[in-house]
C-alpha positions in Angstrom: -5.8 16.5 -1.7 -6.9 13.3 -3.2 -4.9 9.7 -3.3 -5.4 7.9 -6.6 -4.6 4.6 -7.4 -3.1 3.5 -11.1 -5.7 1.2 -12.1 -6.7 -0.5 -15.4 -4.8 2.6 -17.1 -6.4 5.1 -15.1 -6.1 7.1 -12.2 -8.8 5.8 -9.4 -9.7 8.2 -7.1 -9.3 6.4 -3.6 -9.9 8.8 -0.7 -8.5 11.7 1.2 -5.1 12.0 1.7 -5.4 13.4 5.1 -7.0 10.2 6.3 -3.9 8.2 6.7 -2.0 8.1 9.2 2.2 8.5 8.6 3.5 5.3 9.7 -0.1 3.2 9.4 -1.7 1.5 7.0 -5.2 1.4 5.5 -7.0 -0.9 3.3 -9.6 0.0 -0.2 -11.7 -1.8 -1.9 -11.1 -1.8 -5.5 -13.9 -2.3 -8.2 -12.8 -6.0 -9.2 -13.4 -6.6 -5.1 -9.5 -6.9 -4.5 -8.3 -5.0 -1.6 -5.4 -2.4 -1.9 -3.2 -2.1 1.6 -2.3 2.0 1.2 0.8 3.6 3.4 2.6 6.6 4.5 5.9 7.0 6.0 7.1 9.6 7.9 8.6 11.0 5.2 5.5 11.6 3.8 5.9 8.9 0.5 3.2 7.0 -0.5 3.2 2.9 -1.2 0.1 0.9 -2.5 0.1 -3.0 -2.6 -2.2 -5.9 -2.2 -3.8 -6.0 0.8 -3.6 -9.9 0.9 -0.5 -11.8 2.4 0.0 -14.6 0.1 1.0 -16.7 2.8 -1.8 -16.8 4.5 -4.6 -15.7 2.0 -6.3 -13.2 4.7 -6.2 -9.2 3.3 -4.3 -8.2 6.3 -0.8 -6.2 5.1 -2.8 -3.1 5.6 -2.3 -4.1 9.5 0.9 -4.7 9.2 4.2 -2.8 10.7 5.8 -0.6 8.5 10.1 -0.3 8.4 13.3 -0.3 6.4 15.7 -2.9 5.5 19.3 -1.8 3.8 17.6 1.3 3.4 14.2 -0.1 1.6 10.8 0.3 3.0 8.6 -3.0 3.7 5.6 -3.9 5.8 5.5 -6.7 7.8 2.9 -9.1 7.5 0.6 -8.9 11.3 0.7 -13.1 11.0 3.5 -14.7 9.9 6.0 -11.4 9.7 7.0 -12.0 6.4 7.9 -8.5 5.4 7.3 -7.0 1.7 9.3 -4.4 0.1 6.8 -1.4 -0.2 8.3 -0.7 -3.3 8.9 -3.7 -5.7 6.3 -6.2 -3.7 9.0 -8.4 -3.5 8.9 -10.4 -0.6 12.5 -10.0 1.8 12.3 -13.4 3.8 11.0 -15.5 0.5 12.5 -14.8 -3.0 9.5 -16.9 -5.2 6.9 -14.2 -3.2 5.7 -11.4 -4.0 2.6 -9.1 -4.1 1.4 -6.7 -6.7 2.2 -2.9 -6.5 0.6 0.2 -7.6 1.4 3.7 -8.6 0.2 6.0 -6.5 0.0 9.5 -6.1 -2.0 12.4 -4.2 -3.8 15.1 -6.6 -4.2 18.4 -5.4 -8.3 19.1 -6.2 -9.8 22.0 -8.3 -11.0 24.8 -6.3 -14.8 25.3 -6.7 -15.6 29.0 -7.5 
């Protein structure tokens, strides 16, 4: 199955859905040259966001640890530990942060005959 990214009004086909890990992140390049930090839970939902902690300015959120907070899912920056809800970008331990989010969702592929 593939993961596609909402981009520009499209769908962007990103990769294989089988090569992330539940619980891990992974990063993508996009055309413009951002980078996209792409997760899986263990409950098998998908999250993309910007790979790049504001913070810092280094494309690291991909690297960071993935949990829940009042029952929302973040990842936690690897440098600082500022953690980013997976869902709205918003940023849990800084209300003026916040990183972009994407839609995201895995496409079964057409079988060849």
């Amino acid at each position: 199955m593939m993961l596609e990214l909402s981009y520009l009004d499209e769908w962007l086909p990103i990769c294989d859905d089988s090569v992330l890990t539940p619980g891990r992140g992974m990063a993508a390049l996009l055309p413009d040259g951002r980078q996209v930090a792409l997760f899986r839970d263990r409950a098998g939902r998908w999250y993309a966001i910007d790979n790049r902690d504001p913070f810092t300015g280094a494309q690291v959120l991909s690297r960071g640890l993935i949990g829940s907070a009042g029952g929302r899912p973040f990842v936690a920056s690897p440098l600082l530990k500022q953690r980013f809800d997976l869902e709205s970008g918003r940023c849990l331990d800084d209300e003026e942060t916040s990183v972009a989010v994407y839609g995201i969702r895995v496409r079964e592929l057409a079988a060849v005959s």
